[in-house]
C-alpha positions in Angstrom: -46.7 173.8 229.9 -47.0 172.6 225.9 -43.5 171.7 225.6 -40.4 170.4 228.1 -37.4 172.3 228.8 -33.8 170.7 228.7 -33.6 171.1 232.1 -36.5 169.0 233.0 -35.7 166.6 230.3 -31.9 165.8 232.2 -33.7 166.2 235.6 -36.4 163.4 233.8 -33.2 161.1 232.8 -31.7 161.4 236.2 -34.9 160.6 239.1 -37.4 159.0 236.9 -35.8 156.8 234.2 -34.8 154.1 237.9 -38.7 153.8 238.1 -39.6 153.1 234.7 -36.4 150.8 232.7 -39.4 147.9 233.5 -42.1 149.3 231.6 -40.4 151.4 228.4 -38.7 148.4 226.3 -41.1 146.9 224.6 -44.0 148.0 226.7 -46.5 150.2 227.7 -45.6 153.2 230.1 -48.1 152.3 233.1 -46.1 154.1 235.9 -47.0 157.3 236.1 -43.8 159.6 237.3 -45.8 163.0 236.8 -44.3 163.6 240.3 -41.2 164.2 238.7 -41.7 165.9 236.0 -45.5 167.2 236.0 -45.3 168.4 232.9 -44.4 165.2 231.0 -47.6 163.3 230.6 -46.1 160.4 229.3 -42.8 159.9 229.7 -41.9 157.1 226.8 -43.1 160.2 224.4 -39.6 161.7 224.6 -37.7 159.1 222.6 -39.0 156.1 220.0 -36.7 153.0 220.8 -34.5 152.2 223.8 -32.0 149.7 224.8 -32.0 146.5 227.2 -31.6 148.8 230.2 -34.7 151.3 229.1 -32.6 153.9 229.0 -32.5 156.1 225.2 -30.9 153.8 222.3 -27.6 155.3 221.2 -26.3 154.4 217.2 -22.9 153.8 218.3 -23.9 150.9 221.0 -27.3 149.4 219.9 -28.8 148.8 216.4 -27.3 148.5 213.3 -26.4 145.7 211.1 -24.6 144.4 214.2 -28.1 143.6 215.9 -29.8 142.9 212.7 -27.5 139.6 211.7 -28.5 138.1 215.0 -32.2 138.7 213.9 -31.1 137.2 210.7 -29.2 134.0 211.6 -32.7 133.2 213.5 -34.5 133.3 210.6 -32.3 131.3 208.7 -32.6 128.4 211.2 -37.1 128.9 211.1 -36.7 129.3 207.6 -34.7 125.8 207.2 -36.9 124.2 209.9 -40.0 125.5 208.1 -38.9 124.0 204.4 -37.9 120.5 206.7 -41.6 120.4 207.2 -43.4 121.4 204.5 -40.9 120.5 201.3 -41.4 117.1 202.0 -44.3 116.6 204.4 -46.5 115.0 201.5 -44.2 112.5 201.3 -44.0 111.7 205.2 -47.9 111.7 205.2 -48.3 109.2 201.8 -45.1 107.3 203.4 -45.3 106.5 206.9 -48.6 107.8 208.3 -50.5 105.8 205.4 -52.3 108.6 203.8 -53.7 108.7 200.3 -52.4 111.2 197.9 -55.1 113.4 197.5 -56.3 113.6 201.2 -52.3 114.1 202.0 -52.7 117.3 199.4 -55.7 118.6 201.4 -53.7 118.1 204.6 -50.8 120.1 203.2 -52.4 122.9 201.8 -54.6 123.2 204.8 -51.5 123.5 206.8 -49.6 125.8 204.7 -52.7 128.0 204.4 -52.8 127.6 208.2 -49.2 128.7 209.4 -49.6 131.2 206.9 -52.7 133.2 208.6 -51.6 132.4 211.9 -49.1 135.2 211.9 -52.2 137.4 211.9 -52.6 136.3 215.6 -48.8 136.4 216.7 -48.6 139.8 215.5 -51.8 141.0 217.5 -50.0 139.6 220.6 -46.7 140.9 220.2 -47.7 144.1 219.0 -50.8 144.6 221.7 -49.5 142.9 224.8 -46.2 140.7 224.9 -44.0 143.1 222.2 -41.5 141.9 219.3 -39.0 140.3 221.6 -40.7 138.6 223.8 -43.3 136.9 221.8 -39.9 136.0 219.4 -38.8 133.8 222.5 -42.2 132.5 223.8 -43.1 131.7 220.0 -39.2 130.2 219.5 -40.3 127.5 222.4 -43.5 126.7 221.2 -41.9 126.0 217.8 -39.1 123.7 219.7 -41.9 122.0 221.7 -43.6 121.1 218.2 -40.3 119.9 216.6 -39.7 118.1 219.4 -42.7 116.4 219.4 -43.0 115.6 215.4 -39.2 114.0 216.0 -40.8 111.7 219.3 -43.6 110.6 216.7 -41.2 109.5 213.6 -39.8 107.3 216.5 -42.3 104.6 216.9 -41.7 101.2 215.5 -44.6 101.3 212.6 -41.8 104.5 210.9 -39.3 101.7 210.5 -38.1 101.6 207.0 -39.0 97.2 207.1 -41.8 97.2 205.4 -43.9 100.3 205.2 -42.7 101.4 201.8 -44.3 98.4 200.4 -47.7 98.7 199.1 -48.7 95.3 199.8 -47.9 95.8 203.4 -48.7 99.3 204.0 -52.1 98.2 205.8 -50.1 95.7 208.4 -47.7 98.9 209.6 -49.8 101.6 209.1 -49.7 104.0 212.5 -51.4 103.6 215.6 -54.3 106.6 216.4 -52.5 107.9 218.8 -49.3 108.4 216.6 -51.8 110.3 213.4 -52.8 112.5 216.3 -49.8 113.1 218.5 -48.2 114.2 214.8 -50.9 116.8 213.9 -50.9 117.9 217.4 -46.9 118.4 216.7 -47.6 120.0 213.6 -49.8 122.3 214.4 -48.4 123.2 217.5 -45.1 124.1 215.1 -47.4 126.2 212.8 -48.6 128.2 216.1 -45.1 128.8 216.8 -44.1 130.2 213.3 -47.5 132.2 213.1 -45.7 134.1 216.4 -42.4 133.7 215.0 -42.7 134.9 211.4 -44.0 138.4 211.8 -42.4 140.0 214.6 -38.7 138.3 213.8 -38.9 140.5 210.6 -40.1 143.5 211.8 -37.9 143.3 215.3 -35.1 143.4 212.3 -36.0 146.2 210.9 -36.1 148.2 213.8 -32.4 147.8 214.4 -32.3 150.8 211.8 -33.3 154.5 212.4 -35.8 155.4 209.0 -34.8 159.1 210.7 -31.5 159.3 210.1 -30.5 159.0 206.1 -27.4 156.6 206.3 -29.5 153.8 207.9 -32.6 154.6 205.8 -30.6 153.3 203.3 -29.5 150.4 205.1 -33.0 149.7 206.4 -34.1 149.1 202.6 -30.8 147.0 202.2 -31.7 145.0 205.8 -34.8 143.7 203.6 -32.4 142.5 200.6 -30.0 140.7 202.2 -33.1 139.2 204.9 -34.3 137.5 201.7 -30.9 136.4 200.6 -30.2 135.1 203.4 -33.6 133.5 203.8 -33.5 131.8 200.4 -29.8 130.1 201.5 -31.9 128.2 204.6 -34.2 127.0 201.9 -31.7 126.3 199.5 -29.5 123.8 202.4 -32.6 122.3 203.3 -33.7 121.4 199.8 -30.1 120.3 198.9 -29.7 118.1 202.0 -32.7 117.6 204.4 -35.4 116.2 202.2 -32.4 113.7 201.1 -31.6 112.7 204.9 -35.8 112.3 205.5 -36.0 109.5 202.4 -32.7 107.7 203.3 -31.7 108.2 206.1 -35.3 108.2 208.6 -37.5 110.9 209.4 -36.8 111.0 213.1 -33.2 112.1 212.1 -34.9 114.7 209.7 -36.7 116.6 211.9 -34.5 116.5 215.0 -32.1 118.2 212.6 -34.4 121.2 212.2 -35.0 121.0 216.0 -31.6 121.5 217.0 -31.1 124.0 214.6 -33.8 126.0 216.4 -32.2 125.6 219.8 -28.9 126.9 219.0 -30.6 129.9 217.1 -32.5 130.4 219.7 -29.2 131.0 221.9 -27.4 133.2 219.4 -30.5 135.7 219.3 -30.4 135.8 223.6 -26.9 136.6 223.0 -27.1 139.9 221.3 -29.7 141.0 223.4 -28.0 143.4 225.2 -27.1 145.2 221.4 -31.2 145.1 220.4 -33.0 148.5 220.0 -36.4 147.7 221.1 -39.7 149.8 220.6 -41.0 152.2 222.7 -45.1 151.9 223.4 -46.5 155.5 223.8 -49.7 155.0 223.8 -51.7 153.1 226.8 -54.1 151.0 224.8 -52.8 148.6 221.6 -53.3 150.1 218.2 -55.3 147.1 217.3 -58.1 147.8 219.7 -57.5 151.7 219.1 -58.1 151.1 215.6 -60.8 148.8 216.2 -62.3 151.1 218.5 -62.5 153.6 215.5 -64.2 151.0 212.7 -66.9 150.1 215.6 -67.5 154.1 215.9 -67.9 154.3 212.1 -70.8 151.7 212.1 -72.5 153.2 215.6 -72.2 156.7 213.6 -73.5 155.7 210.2 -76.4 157.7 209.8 -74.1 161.0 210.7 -74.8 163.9 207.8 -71.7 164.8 205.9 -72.5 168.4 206.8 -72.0 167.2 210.4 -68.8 165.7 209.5 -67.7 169.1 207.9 -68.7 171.0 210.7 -66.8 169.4 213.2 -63.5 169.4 210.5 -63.6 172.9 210.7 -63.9 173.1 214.2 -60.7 170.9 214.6 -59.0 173.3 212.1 -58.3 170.3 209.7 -57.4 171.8 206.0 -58.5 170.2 202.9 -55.4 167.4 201.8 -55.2 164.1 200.9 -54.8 162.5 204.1 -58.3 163.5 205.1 -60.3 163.4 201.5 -59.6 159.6 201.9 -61.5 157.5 203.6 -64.0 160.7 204.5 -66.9 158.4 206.0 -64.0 157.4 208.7 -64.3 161.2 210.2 -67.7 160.1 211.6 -66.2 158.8 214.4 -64.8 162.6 215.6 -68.6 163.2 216.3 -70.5 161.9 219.3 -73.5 159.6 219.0 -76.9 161.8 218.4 -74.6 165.6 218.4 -73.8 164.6 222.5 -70.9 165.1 223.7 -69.4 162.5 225.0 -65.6 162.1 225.0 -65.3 158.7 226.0 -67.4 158.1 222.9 -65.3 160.1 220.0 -61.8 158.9 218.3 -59.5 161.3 218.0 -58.0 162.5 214.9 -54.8 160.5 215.3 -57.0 157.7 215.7 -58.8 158.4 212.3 -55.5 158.8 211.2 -54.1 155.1 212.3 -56.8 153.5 210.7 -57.2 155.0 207.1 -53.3 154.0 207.1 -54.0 150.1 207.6 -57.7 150.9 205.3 -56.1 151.7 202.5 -53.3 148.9 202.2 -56.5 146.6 201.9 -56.2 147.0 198.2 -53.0 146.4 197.3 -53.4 143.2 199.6 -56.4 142.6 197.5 -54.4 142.7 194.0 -51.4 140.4 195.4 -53.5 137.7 195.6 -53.3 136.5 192.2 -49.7 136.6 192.8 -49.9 134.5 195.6 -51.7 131.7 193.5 -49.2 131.7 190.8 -46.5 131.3 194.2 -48.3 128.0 195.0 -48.0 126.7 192.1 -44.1 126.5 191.6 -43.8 123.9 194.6 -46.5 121.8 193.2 -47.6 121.4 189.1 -43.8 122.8 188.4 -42.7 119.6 190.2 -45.3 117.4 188.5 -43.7 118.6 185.0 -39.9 117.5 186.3 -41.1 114.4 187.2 -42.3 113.2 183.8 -39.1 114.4 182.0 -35.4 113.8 182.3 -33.8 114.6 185.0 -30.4 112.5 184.5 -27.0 114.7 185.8 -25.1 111.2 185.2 -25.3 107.9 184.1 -27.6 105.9 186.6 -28.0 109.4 188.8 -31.1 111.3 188.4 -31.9 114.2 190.6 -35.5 114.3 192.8 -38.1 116.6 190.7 -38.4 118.3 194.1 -34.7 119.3 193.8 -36.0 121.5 191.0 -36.8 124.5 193.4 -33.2 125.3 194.2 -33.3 126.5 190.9 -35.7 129.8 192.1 -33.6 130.2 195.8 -30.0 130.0 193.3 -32.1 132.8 191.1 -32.6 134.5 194.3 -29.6 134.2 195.9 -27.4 136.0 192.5 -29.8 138.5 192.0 -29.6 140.3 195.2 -26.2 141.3 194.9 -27.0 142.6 191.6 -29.9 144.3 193.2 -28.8 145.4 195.7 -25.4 146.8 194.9 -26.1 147.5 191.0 -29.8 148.2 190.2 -30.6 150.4 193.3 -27.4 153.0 193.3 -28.1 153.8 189.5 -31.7 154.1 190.0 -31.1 156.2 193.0 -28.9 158.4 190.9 -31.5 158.5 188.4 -34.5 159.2 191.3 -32.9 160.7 193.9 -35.1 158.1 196.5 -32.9 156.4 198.8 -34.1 153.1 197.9 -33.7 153.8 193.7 -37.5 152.7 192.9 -40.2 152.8 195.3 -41.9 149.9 197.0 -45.0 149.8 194.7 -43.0 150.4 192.2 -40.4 147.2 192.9 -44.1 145.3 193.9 -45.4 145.7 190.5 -42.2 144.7 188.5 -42.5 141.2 190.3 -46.0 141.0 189.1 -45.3 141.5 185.7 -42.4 138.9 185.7 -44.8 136.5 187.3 -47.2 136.7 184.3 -44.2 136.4 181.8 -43.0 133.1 184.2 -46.7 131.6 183.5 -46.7 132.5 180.0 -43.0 130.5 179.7 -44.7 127.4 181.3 -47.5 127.0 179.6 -45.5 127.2 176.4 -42.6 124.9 178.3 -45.7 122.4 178.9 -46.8 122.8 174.8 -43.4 121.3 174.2 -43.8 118.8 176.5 -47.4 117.3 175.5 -45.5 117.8 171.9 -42.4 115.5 172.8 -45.1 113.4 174.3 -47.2 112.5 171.1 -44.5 112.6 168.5 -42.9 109.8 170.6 -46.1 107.5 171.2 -45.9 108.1 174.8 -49.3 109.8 175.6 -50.4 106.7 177.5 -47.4 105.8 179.1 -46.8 107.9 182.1 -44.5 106.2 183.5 -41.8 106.4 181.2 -39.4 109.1 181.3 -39.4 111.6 178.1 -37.1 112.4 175.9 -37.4 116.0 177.5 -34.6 117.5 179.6 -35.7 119.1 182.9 -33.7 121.7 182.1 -36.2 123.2 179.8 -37.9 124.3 183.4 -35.1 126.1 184.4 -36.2 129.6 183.3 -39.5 129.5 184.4 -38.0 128.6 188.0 -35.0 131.1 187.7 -37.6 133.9 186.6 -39.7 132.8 189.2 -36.8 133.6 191.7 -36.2 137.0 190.3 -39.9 138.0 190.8 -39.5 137.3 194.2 -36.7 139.4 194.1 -38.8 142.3 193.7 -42.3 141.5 194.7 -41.3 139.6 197.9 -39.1 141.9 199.2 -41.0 144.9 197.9 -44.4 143.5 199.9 -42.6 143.3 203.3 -40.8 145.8 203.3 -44.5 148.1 201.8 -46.4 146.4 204.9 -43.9 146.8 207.4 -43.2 151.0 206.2 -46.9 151.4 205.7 -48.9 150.9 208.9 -47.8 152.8 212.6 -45.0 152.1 214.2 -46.8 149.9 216.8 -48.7 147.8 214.0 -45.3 146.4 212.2 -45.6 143.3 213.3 -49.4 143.1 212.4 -48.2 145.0 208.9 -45.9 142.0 207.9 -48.4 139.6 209.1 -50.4 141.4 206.6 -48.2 140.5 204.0 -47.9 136.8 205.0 -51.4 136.4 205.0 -51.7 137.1 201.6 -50.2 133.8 200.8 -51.9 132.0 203.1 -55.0 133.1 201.7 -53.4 132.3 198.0 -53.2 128.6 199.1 -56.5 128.7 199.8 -57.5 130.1 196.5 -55.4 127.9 194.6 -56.8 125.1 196.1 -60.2 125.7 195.5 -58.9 127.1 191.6 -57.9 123.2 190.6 -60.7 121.8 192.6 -63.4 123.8 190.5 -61.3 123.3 187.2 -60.7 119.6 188.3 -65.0 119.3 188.2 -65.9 121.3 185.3 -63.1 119.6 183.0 -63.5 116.3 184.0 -67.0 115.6 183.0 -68.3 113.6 180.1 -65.6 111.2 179.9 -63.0 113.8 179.1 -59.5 113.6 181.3 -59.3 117.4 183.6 -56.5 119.8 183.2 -55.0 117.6 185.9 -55.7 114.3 184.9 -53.1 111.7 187.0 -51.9 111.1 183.9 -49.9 114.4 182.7 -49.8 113.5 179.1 -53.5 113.5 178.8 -54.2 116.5 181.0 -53.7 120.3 179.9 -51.4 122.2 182.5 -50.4 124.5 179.8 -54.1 125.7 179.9 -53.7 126.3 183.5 -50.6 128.3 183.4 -52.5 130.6 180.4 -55.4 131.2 182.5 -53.1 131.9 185.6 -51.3 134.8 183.1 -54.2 136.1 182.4 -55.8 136.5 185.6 -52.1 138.0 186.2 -52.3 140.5 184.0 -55.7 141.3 184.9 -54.3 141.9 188.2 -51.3 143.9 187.5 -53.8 146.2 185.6 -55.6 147.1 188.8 -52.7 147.0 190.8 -51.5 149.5 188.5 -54.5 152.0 189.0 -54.5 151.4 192.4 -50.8 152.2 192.8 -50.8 155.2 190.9 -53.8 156.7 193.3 -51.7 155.6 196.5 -50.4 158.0 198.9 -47.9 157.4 200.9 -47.1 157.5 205.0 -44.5 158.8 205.1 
């Protein structure tokens, strides 16, 4: 039998669904129960999610916004744990572990890069073995363990506040070996934990709605709005009051904070797990290796003729469309090595299939990158401009140039609303799509704002080296000019609103984009790009830094900001934007979607 009657599907529900409640959430059906029902081969085929017992998810009891702001109060907590490392962790490495300022910026950008591409890995686990929930809770205590062990470290007595702060005594007080080490072990033991945290907390999320059904198709695209409002308010508290706690108040006390914060997350997302949907894994073998499986095909198969490959189309009854004109050479791998005929040897079309899905996001990953670069750049040379200017709120009371940044989560945090509950419903009138714009679309906007943001520094920075000159200041850097900060409030607050759109719009492209069992390695997708931005950034400056510098001339980045040229840094950055939104452009227009 082709098909399953509604008999045998409630005589299915009643005998077999005792034997196999183990292995359908989350997992792989391994059980056979053919005995049952012989003519069910696999028996997680006949629904997609379920709930904590296994048995079919029902809207009314599991799912749903309900299940989602669990999901979302956890990433709150990461997201303020996260920003309690990294916001200030240059100024724990040049303050207490001794550290000179350029080999604490290598140390922070190979971290960030780091935790950034280790997501890549998390996802492959949840996604091929553990699944979404689980590696959410194994990843949760890995992250704890690290917190917990960075907090232990800022305890020892060379982190007391006596004399370390002084120069002249940093070399009596500087840390013990074992402390440097027992730090970075902590560190990157936290970075491991948000690499398996980050991807699958998201995506697990997301899965609480039914993209099916039309009501929470909306909410789905809403679910991805308010995750990034929410988001931004973690990093917005932590800004506002951690980093403040770390420089007065001792470092042990600011990252036990975020530790704790962790824990009792960690409790309120095991509390609604009885209200989760979770996935249901059809398929024996992991997508990964499945897809994997059908790239190492492609290579054993290269010399295959194309009239071969046509052949055995026709055969299979495929018909000309766009799904199979893409990505042609992949069809190689629906032949057998030499014309044999071996099945254990040839993908199947779904197969093909799987893998020309995650193929062709490769270049719109591609063209974000420049995006990424520009991202890097608003926690580091934006801060470097606030620091030389005035940043006074009151008499004797100036605000910390880092402090800056809350400007971009504040954009961030209005803008959704207006997003969410303005733009998309008259857009959606205007389109008919259930999301008012579509993802590529809503990616592309953010790109062009970021190039406008650039363009808005580099002339904020003209002003700047202006003020600088006009007051005989150039070679005084360490007086304060007669420049309010608040001239870098727009490129921060239009910073924030491209996020809005090309943030959002990337996670929830590479979550909607890839199959349903390679979400969690889809968002990964999406945070690698960023990691890999880091990367690129860094090695940007270090290559200007070189070619600028020579002949006695001061770089682009001289230590010294008055003599240096950011403002011909932020004009080659909006170029290289618009370069990129160019091809994104083209290679938007020529994409077809999933689904």
């Amino acid at each position: 039998m082709n098909s399953v009657s509604q008999v045998e599907r409630l005589l299915y529900l009643r005998l077999a669904i005792p034997f196999t409640v183990l292995c359908c959430a989350e997992h792989q059906c391994k059980r056979p129960v053919t005995a049952f029902l012989p003519s069910v081969s696999n028996p997680c085929e006949l629904w997609d999610t379920v709930d904590y017992k296994g048995l079919p998810a029902h809207k009314s009891t599991s799912g749903g916004w309900r299940s989602a702001s669990f999901i979302i109060g956890v990433e709150v907590a990461e997201r303020f744990a996260h920003f309690g490392i990294s916001s200030n962790l240059i100024t724990y490495l040049t303050g207490p572990l001794g550290q000179s300022t350029a080999t604490a910026a290598e140390n922070v950008n190979a971290w960030s890069g780091t935790a950034s591409l280790l997501p890549l890995l998390g996802a492959f686990v949840a996604d091929s073995f553990l699944g979404r929930y689980r590696t959410i809770v194994v990843a949760s205590l890995i992250y704890l363990l690290g917190l917990g062990l960075m907090t232990i470290s800022a305890m020892f007595p060379s982190h007391s506040a006596s004399g370390c702060p002084s120069s002249s005594t940093i070399t009596s007080c500087s840390p013990h070996l074992f402390e440097v080490v027992l730090f970075f072990f902590a560190l990157y033991l936290a970075a491991l934990g948000q690499g398996g945290h980050k991807p699958c907390v998201q995506a697990f999320g997301a899965d609480q709605f039914d993209g099916k059904d039309p009501e929470e198709c909306k909410a789905k695209s809403s679910f991805f709005n308010w995750w990034y409002f929410c988001m931004n308010f973690g990093i917005l508290v932590t800004v506002l009051t951690l980093n403040y706690i770390q420089d007065n108040l001792g470092w042990a006390l600011g990252f036990g904070i975020p530790c704790i914060t962790m824990v009792i997350a960690l409790l309120i997302f095991l509390l609604g797990t009885t209200t989760y949907r979770y996935s249901v894994k059809a398929e024996e073998n992991s997508a990964v290796l499945r897809i994997g499986r059908v790239f190492l095909a492609t290579i054993r198969n290269w010399r295959t003729y194309p009239s071969a490959i046509t052949l055995e189309e026709e055969a299979r009854g495929m018909l000309p469309h766009h799904g199979s004109e893409q990505f042609r050479f992949l069809n190689k791998t629906l032949l057998a090595p030499n014309g044999l005929k071996g099945d254990e040897k040839v993908c199947s079309l779904s197969e093909v299939e799987e893998a020309k899905a995650v193929l062709k996001l490769i270049p719109i990953w591609a063209t974000c990158l420049v995006y990424a670069v520009v991202f890097a750049q608003s926690t580091t040379f934006f801060t470097k401009q606030g620091l030389t200017m005035d940043r006074s709120i009151s008499k004797g009371l100036d605000i910390p140039p880092a402090t800056l940044q809350c400007f971009s989560s504040f954009a961030v945090i209005l803008f959704i609303p207006i997003y969410d509950r303005v733009f998309v419903p008259i857009a959606r009138a205007l389109t008919g799509k259930p999301s008012g714009i579509t993802m590529l679309q809503r990616i592309g906007t953010g790109m062009f704002l970021s190039a406008l943001t650039t363009a808005i520094a580099a002339l904020v920075e003209m002003k700047r080296l202006e003020v600088a000159r006009e007051h005989g200041l150039v070679d005084l850097p360490d007086v304060t000019l007669p420049m309010s900060a608040r001239w870098l409030i727009p490129q921060y607050a239009l910073f924030g609103v491209a996020d809005v759109f090309t943030m959002i719009g990337l996670q929830e492209f590479f979550y909607d984009q890839v199959p349903r069992e390679l979400r969690s390695v889809g968002l990964s997708l999406y945070l690698s790009i960023f990691g890999v931005g880091s990367f690129l950034s860094s090695f940007l400056i270090s290559a200007i830094e070189k070619i600028t510098s020579g002949q006695g001339h001061d770089s682009w980045f001289a230590n010294n900001l008055n003599r240096g040229h950011l403002d011909y840094f932020y004009w080659l950055l909006a170029g290289l934007s618009m370069v990129q939104f160019v091809a994104y452009l083209y290679l938007a227009k020529n994409y077809i979607y999933n689904r």
